[in-house]
Every structure is written in structure tokens, then in C-alpha cells.
GULUMDREN-902723 format. One record per residue (C-alpha): residue number from 0; residue in one letter; x negated, y negated, z negated. Coordinates in nm, 3 decimals. Example, Ala and Ser with C-alpha at 12.3 -4.5 7.8 and 13.67 -1.06 7.14 Angstrom:
BEGIN
{0, 'A', {-1.230, 0.450, -0.780}}
{1, 'S', {-1.367, 0.106, -0.714}}
END
This chain:
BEGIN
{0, 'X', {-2.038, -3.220, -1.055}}
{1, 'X', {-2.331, -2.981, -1.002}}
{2, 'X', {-2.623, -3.153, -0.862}}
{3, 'X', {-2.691, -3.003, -0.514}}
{4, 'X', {-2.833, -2.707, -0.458}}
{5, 'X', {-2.680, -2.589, -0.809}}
{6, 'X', {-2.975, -2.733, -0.963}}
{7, 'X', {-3.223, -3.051, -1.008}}
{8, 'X', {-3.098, -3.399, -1.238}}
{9, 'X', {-2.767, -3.530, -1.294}}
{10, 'X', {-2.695, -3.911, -1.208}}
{11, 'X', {-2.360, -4.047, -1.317}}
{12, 'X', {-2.154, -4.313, -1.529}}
{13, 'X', {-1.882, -4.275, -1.647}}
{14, 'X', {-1.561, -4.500, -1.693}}
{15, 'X', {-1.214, -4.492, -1.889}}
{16, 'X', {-0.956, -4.699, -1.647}}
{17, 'X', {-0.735, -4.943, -1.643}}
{18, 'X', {-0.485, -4.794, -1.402}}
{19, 'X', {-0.492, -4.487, -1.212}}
{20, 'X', {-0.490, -4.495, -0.833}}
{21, 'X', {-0.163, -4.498, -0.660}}
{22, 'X', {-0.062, -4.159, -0.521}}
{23, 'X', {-0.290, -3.972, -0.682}}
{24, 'X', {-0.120, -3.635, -0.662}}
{25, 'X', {-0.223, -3.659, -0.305}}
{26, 'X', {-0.625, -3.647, -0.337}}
{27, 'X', {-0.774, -3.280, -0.357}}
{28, 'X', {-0.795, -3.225, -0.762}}
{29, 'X', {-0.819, -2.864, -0.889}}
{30, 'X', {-0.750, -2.728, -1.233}}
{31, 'X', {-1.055, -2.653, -1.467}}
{32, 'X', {-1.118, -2.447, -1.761}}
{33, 'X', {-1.431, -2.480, -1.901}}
{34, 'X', {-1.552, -2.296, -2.227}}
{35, 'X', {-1.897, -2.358, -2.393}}
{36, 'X', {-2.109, -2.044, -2.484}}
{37, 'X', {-2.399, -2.184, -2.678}}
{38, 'X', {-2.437, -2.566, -2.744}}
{39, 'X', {-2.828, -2.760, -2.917}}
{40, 'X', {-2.743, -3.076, -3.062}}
{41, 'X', {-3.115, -3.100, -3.135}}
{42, 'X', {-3.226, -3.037, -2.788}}
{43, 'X', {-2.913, -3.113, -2.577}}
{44, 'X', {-2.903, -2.821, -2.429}}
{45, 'X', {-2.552, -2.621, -2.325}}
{46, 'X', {-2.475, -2.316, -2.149}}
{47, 'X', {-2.115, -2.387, -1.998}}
{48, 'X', {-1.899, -2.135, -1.805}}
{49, 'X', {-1.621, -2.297, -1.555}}
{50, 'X', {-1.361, -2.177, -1.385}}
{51, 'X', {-1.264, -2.455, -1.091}}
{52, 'X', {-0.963, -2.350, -0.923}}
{53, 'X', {-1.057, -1.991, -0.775}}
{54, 'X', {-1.380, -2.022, -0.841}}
{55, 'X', {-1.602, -1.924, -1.137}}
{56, 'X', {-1.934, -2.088, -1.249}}
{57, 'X', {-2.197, -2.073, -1.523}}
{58, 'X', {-2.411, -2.393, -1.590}}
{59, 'X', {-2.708, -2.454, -1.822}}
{60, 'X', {-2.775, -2.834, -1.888}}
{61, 'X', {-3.055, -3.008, -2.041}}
{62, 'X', {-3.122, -3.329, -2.131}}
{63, 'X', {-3.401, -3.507, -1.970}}
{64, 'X', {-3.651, -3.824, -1.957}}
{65, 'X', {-3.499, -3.944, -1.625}}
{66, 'X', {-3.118, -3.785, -1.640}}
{67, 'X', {-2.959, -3.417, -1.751}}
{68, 'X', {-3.129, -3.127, -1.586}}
{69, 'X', {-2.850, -2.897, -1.453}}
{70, 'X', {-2.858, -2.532, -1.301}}
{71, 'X', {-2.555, -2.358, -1.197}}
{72, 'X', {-2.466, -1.991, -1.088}}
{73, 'X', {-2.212, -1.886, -0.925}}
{74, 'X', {-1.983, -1.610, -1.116}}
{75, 'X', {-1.755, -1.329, -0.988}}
{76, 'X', {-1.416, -1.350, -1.145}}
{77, 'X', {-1.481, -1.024, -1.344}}
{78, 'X', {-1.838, -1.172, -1.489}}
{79, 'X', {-1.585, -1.493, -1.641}}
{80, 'X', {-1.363, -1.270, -1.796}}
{81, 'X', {-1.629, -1.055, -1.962}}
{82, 'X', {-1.821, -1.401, -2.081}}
{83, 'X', {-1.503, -1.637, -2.164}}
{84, 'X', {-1.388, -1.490, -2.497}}
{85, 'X', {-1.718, -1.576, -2.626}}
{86, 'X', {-1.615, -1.965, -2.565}}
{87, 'X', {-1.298, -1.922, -2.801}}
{88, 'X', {-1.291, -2.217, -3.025}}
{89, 'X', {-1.527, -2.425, -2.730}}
{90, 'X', {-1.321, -2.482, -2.463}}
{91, 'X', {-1.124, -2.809, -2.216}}
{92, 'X', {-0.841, -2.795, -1.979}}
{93, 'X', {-0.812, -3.084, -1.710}}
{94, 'X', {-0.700, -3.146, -1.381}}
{95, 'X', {-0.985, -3.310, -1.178}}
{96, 'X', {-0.887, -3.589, -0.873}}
{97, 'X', {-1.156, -3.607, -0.601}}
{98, 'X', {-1.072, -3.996, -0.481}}
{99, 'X', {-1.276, -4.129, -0.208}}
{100, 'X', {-1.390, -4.494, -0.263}}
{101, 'X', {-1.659, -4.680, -0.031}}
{102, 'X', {-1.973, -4.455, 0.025}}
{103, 'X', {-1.867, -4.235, -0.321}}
{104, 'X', {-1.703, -3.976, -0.479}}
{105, 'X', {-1.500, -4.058, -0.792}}
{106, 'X', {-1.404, -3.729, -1.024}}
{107, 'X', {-1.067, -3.884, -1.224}}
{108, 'X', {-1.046, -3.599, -1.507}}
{109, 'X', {-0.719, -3.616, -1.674}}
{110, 'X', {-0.734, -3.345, -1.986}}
{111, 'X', {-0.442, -3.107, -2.108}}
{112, 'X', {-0.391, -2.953, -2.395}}
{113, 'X', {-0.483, -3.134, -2.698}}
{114, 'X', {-0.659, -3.394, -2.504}}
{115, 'X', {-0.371, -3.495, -2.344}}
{116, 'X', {-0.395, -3.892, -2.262}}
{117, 'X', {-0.722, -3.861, -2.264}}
{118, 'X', {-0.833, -4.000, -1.805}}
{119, 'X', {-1.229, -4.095, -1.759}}
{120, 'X', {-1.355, -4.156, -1.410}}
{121, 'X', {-1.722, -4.041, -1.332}}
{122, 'X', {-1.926, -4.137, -0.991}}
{123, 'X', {-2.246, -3.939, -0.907}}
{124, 'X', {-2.558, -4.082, -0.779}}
{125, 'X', {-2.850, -3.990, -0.543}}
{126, 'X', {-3.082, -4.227, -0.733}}
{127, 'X', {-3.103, -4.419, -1.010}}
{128, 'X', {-3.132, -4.732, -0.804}}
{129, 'X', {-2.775, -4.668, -0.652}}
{130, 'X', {-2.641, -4.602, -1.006}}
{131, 'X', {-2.778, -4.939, -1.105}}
{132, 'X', {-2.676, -5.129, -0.773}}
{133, 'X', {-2.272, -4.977, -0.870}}
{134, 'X', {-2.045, -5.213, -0.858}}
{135, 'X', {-1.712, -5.013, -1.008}}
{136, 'X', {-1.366, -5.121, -0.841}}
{137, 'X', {-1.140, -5.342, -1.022}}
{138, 'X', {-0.958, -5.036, -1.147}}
{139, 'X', {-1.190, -4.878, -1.338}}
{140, 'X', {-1.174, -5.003, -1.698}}
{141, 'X', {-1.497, -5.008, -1.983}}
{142, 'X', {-1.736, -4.776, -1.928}}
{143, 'X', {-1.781, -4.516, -2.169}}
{144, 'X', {-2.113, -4.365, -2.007}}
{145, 'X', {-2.365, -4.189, -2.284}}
{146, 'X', {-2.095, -4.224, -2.523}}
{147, 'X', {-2.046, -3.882, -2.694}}
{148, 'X', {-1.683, -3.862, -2.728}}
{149, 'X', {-1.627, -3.900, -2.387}}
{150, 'X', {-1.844, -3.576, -2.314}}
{151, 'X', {-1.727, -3.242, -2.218}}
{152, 'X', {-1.844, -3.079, -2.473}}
{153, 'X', {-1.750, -3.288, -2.778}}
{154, 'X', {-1.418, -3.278, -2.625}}
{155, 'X', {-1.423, -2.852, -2.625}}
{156, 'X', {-1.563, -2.859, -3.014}}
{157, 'X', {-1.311, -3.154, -3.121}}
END
């Protein structure tokens, strides 16, 4: 999730589960596509376009002292179409759950394609005093957060 604004520092962990909620076809979710055009081991740094549902995004990340420095643009559906063939070879497909759950947000991304099987649950965080006070439900299984195979991107070069 873009921090707000469309820019500033990313707080989150991340979690593979033991169960998925009940019902979940009945939380909003949207389907994603989301290509990589240029990715810097080195310096962590990845320019990402997205298209979420209807709409159309393109996202430079960074990695940072204190968390990952995001901006995000907004894209009109004719700008995707001219960038996305540059992502061939660097791309995801998932279907993303937005579950409520106390005070927060958790994004349950279930991957398609040749992902398929992979589910990891991510919760955002205002601070990094709320992301260390999180206590995850009983339904959330080892968490997986800062390990690379779990990220986006290895997933789109894998």
C-alpha cells in the first residue's frame, strides 16, 4: 500500500497464514498486475508500474535507514499500456483482500499465475512503535517480513 499522500516511508510486516479468513470472497479485494521497469539490487531501488483494478499507478521505492521510501503517480490507462511491455519478463498477478481487523488494515495477497499457492498477509503502520506494539491474530502464521522471497519483486523476476 502506498504510503499516504503517494509518498513518505513504508511501515509494514508481513505474514504467511495459517488459515485464511472465513468468507473472504466477501471483503473488497481487487485484481493487480504489477510489472517492474528497472530494479538496483545494490541500492534497493525499483521503479514499479501497477494496474489495481481500474486504476493505473507508477511507484519508485527506495530503501531507507528507518523503512522503504515510496512515491507513487498516478497513470492514465494509455500511459500503462505505452510503459508495460517494458516489464515483460518482470511481472505478478494476485488478487488482493482488504480484511478489516481491530484498528488495521490487513492486505491478504493471494498470487496467480505461476505463483499460485503462494497467500502472505501484510499490515501497515503509522509508526514504528505501533508496528512493534502488533500483536498478529491467531490466524496469521510465521512471519516472513524482510525475507526476500516473499517480496514483490523477487516474485516478478522468479
Amino acid at each position: 500500500m502506498a504510503p499516504r499522500g503517494g509518498q513518505g516511508i513504508e511501515i509494514e510486516r508481513k505474514f504467511l497464514l495459517k488459515r485464511l479468513p472465513k468468507n473472504l470472497e466477501k471483503y473488497r479485494h481487487h485484481e493487480i498486475e504489477q510489472g517492474y521497469l528497472a530494479v538496483e539490487r545494490r541500492s534497493g531501488v525499483q521503479v514499479r508500474l501497477r494496474r489495481k483494478g481500474s486504476a493505473f499507478s507508477l511507484s519508485c521505492k527506495r530503501e531507507g535507514k528507518k523503512g522503504r521510501e515510496e512515491r507513487e503517480i498516478t497513470l492514465r490507462a494509455a500511459q500503462f499500456r505505452v510503459l508495460w511491455p517494458a516489464t515483460e519478463g518482470r511481472r505478478l498477478s494476485k488478487i488482493r483482500y482488504e480484511v478489516p481487523w481491530k484498528s488495521f488494515t490487513v492486505e491478504i495477497d493471494v498470487y496467480r499465475g505461476r505463483h499460485e499457492g503462494v497467500i502472505v498477509a501484510e499490515v501497515e503502520f503509522e509508526s514504528e512503535k505501533s508496528r512493534d506494539a502488533f500483536v498478529p491474530p491467531e490466524w496469521f502464521g510465521r512471519e516472513v517480513t524482510g525475507e526476500a522471497r516473499y517480496s514483490n519483486v523477487v516474485l516478478a523476476l522468479s
